[in-house]
C-alpha positions as CSV (number, residue, x, y, z in Angstrom):
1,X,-132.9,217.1,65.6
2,X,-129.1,218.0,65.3
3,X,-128.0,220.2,62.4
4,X,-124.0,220.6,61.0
5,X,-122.6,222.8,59.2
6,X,-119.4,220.9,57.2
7,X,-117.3,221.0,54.2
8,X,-116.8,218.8,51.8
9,X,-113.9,217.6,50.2
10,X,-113.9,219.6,47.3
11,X,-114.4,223.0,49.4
12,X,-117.9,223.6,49.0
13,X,-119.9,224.4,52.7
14,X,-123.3,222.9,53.5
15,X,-125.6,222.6,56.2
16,X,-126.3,218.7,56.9
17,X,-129.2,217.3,59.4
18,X,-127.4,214.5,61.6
19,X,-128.7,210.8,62.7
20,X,-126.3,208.5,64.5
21,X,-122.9,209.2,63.1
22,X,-124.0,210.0,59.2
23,X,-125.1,213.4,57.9
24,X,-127.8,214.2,55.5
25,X,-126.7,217.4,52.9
26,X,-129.9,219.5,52.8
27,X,-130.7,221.2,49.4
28,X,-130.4,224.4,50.1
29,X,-131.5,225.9,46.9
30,X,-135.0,224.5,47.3
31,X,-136.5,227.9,48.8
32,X,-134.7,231.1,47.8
33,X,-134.6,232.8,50.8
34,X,-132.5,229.9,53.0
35,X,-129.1,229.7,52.1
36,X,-127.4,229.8,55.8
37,X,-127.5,227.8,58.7
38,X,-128.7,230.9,60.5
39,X,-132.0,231.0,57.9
40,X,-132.7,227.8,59.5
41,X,-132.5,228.3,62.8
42,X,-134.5,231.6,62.7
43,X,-137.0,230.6,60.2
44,X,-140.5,230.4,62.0
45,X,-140.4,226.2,61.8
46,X,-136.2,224.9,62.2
47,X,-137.9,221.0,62.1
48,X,-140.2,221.9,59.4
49,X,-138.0,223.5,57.1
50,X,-135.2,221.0,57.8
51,X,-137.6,218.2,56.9
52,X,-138.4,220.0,53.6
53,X,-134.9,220.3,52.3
54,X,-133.8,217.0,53.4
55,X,-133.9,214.8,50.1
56,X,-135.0,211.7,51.2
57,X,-133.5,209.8,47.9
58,X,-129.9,211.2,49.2
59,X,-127.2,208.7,50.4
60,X,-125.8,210.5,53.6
61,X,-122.1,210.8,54.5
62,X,-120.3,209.7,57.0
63,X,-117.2,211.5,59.1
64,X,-114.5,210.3,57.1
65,X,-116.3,212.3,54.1
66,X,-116.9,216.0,55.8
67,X,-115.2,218.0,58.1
68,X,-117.4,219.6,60.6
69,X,-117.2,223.6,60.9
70,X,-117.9,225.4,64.1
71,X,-122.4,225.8,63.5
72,X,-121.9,229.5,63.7
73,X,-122.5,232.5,60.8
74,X,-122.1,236.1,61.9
75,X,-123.0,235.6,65.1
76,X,-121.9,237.4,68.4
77,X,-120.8,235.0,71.3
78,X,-121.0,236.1,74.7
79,X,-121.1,234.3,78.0
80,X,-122.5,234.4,81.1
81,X,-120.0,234.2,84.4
82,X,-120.6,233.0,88.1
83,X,-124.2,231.0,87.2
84,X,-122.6,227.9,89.0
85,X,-121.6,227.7,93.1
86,X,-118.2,226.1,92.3
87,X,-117.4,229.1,89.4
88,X,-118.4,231.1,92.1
89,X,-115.8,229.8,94.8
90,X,-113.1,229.6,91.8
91,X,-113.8,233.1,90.8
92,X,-113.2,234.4,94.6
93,X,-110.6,232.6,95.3
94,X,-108.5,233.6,91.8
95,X,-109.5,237.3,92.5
96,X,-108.5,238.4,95.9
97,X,-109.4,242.1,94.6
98,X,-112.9,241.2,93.2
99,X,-113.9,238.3,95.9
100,X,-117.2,240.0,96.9
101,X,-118.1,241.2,93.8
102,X,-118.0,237.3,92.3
103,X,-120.1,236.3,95.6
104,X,-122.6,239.0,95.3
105,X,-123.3,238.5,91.4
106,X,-123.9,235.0,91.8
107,X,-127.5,235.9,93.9
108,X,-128.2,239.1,92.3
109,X,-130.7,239.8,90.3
110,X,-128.6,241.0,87.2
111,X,-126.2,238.5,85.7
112,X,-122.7,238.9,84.9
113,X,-122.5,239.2,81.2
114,X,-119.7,239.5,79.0
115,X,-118.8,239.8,75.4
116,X,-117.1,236.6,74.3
117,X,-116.1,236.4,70.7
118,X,-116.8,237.9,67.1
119,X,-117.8,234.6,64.7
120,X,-114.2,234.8,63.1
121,X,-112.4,234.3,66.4
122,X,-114.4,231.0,66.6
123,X,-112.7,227.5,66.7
124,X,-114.5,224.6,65.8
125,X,-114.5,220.8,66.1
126,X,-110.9,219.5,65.7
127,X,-109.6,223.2,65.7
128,X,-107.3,224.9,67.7
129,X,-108.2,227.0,70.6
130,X,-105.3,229.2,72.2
131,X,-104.0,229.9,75.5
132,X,-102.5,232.9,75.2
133,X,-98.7,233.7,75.7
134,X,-98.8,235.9,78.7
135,X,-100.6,233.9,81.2
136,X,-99.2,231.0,82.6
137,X,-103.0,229.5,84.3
138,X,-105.1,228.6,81.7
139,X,-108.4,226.2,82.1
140,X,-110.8,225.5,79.3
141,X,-114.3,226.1,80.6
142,X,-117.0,223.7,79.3
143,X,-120.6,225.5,78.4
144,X,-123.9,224.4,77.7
145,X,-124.3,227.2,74.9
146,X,-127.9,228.6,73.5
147,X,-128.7,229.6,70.1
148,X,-131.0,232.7,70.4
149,X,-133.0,234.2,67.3
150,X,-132.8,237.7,66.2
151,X,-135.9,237.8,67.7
152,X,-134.4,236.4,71.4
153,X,-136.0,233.3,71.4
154,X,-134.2,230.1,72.0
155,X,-134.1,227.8,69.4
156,X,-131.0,225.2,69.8
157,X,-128.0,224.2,71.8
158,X,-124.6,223.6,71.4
159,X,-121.5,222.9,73.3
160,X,-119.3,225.5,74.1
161,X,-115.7,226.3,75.2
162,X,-114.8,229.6,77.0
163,X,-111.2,229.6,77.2
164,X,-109.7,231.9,80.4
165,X,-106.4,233.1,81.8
166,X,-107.5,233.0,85.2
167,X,-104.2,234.4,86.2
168,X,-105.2,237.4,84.4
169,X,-108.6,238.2,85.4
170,X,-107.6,237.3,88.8
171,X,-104.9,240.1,88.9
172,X,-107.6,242.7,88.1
173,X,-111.4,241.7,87.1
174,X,-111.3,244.9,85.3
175,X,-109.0,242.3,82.5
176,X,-111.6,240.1,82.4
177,X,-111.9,241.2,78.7
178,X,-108.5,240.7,77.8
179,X,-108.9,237.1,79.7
180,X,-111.5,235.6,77.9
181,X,-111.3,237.5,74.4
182,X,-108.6,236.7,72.0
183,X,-108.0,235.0,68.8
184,X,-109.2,231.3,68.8
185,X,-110.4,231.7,72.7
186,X,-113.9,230.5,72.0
187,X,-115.0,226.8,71.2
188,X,-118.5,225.7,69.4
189,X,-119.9,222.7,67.7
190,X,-119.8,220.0,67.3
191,X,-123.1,220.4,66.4
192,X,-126.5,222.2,67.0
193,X,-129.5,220.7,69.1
194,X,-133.0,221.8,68.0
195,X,-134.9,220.5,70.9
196,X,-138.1,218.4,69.9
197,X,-138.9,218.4,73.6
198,X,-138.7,220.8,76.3
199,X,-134.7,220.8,77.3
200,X,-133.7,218.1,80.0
201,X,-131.8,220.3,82.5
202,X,-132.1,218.3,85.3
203,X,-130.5,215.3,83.0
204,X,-128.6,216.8,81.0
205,X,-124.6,216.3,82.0
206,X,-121.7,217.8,81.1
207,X,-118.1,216.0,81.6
208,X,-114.5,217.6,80.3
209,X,-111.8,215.7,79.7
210,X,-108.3,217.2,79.6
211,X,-105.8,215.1,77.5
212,X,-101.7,215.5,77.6
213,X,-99.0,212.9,75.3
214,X,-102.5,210.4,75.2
215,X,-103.1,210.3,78.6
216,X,-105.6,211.8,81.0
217,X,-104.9,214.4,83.0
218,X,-108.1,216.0,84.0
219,X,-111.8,215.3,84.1
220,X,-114.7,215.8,85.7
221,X,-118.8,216.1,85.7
222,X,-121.7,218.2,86.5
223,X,-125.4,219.3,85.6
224,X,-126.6,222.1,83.7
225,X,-129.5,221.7,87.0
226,X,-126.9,223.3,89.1
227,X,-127.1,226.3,86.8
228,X,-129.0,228.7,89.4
229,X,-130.2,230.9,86.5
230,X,-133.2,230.0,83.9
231,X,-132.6,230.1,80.4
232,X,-134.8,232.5,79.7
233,X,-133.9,235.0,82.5
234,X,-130.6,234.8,81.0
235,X,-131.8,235.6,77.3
236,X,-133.6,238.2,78.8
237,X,-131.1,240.0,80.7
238,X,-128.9,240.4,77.1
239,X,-131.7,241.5,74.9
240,X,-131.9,244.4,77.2
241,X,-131.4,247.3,75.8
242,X,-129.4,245.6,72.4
243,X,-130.4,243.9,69.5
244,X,-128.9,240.8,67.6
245,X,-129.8,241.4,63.8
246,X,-127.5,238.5,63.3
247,X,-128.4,236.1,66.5
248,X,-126.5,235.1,69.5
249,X,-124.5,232.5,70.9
250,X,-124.8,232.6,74.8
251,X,-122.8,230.3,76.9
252,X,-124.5,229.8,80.1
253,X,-122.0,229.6,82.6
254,X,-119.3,226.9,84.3
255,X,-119.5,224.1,86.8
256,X,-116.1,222.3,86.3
257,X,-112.4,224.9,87.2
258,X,-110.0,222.2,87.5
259,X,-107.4,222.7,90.8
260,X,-105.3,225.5,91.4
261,X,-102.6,223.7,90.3
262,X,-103.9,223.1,86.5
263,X,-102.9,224.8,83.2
264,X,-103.4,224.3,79.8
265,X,-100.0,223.9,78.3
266,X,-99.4,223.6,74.1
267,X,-100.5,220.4,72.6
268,X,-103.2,219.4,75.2
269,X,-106.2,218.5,73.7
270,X,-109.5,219.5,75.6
271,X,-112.8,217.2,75.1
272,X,-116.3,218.2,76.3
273,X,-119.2,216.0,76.2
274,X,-122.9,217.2,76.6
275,X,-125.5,214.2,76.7
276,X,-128.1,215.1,74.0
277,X,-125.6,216.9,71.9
278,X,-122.1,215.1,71.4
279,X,-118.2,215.7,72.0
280,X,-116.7,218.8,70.9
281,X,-113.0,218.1,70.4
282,X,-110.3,221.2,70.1
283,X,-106.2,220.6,70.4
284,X,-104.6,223.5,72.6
285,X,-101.9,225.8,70.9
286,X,-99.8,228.1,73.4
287,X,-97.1,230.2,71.1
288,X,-94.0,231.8,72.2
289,X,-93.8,235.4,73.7
C-alpha cells in the first residue's frame, strides 16, 4: 500500500492512497482524531485505517490533477553514513584526515548517525534541492529511507535524497554538519510504502540517474542487500537515549558516489528510483556567492 500526501488545485492538502498512477483522496474527517499523514502512519493498523477512509464511491485523480508534497509532517530526518563498502571507500578517500575513522565505523558496532534535516528544510517531488555556494563537489546521494513511529517501530518506506558537499566534509569530518545540513539539502517522496509483506531487501534496487541540458550524465545501480546493517539495529541505535514525539525519517545509508570527477552544477536534475516505491524527481539549484 502507497500513501501521498498532495495538493489540490485549489490549495487544499490531503492525504491520498495510490494504485497504478491515480490517487484515491481519503476522507479524513471520518474519525476525529486522524487529520495527518503522520496519524496514519502511527495509528495501531496504517492498512486498516487507510481502507476505512478510502470512499469507495470516489472517482480518483490522476497526476495532471495534484501536485505531490514531500510525505513528511514534523518530522526529524536523520541519516545513517558508511552502512555501504563503496560509501565506505568514498568517504576515505574524500577525507585524508578522517580515513580510519570512516573504515573503522563501517564494522563497529555503533553506527554513524547524523542529524539530517528539520521537516521545513525538506524538498519534495519536482522541488528544488540545493548545492550549496561554497563547495564546488557536490553528489546527490540516493537513500532507501524508513518511516519510524513515535514508538520506534518501522512502519513504511520512502525514497530519499541526502545531498553532500563532499569537498567540505572531506576538508574536516568535524563539517560534516555543515555538509549535509542546509536549506533544501534533503529529498523525500515521492511517496510512502506501507509494506504488506516483510520488505524485499535482497530485491529491492536502487538506480540514480543524473540529468544535464536532457541528457545523461550519470547513473548507476545497487541493492539495499549490500546495506551491512539491519533495519532494526539501525532504529535501535537512534532511539537510544532520545525520543521522537513527532516520528522519524532515517535514511539508511549510500551505495552509489559518482567519480571523483563529478559535481552537481545548477539546473541538473537528479532522478532516484527504488523498485516497490517509485521515482523521486528534484531539479538542482546552485546560487551565487
Amino acid at each position: 500500500m502507497k500513501l501521498a500526501k498532495v495538493r489540490l488545485s485549489d490549495g487544499t492538502i490531503h492525504i491520498a492512497k495510490v494504485d497504478q498512477d491515480q490517487f484515491y483522496l481519503l476522507e479524513m474527517t471520518e474519525v476525529e482524531s486522524v487529520s495527518t499523514l503522520s496519524d496514519i502512519l502511527h495509528s495501531p493498523d496504517p492498512k486498516g485505517l487507510v481502507n476505512f477512509l478510502q470512499q469507495p464511491d470516489r472517482e480518483p485523480l490522476t497526476g495532471a490533477d495534484i501536485k505531490l508534497l514531500a510525505p513528511i509532517d514534523n518530522q526529524e530526518v536523520w541519516a545513517a553514513g558508511v552502512t555501504y563498502k563503496r560509501s565506505q571507500v568514498a568517504r576515505m578517500e574524500e577525507s585524508e584526515a578522517g580515513a580510519s575513522h570512516y573504515d573503522m565505523v563501517y564494522t563497529a558496532p555503533r553506527p554513524e548517525l547524523f542529524f539530517k534535516s528539520t521537516a521545513s528544510r525538506v524538498s519534495g517531488p519536482g522541488d528544488p534541492v540545493r548545492v550549496r555556494y561554497d563547495s564546488n563537489w557536490s553528489v546527490p546521494e540516493p537513500e532507501l529511507t524508513l518511516v519510524v513511529s513515535p514508538e520506534k517501530k518501522l512502519v513504511g518506506f520512502t525514497i530519499g535524497n541526502d545531498m553532500s558537499a563532499r569537498d567540505i566534509e572531506g576538508e574536516n569530518p568535524l563539517y560534516l554538519p555543515q555538509a549535509k545540513f542546509y536549506n533544501q539539502a534533503a529529498g523525500l517522496g515521492p511517496c510512502i510504502l506501507i509494506p504488506e509483506e516483510p520488505f524485499d531487501k535482497d530485491g529491492t534496487k536502487i538506480n540514480l540517474t543524473i540529468m544535464r541540458d536532457g541528457e545523461t550524465v550519470f547513473t548507476d545501480e545497487t541493492g539495499t542487500d549490500q546495506i551491512v546493517r539491519e533495519f532494526d539495529e539501525l532504529i535501535g541505535w537512534l532511539g537510544r537515549e532520545n525520543d521522537y514525539p513527532d516520528g522519524v525519517m532515517l535514511m539508511t545509508g549510500t551505495g552509489i558516489v559518482p567519480d571523483d570527477d563529478f559535481s552537481l552544477e545548477d539546473g541538473d536534475e537528479v532522478q532516484i528510483e527504488i523498485s516497490g516505491i517509485g521515482t523521486l524527481i528534484n531539479p538542482v539549484v546552485k546560487a551565487e556567492e
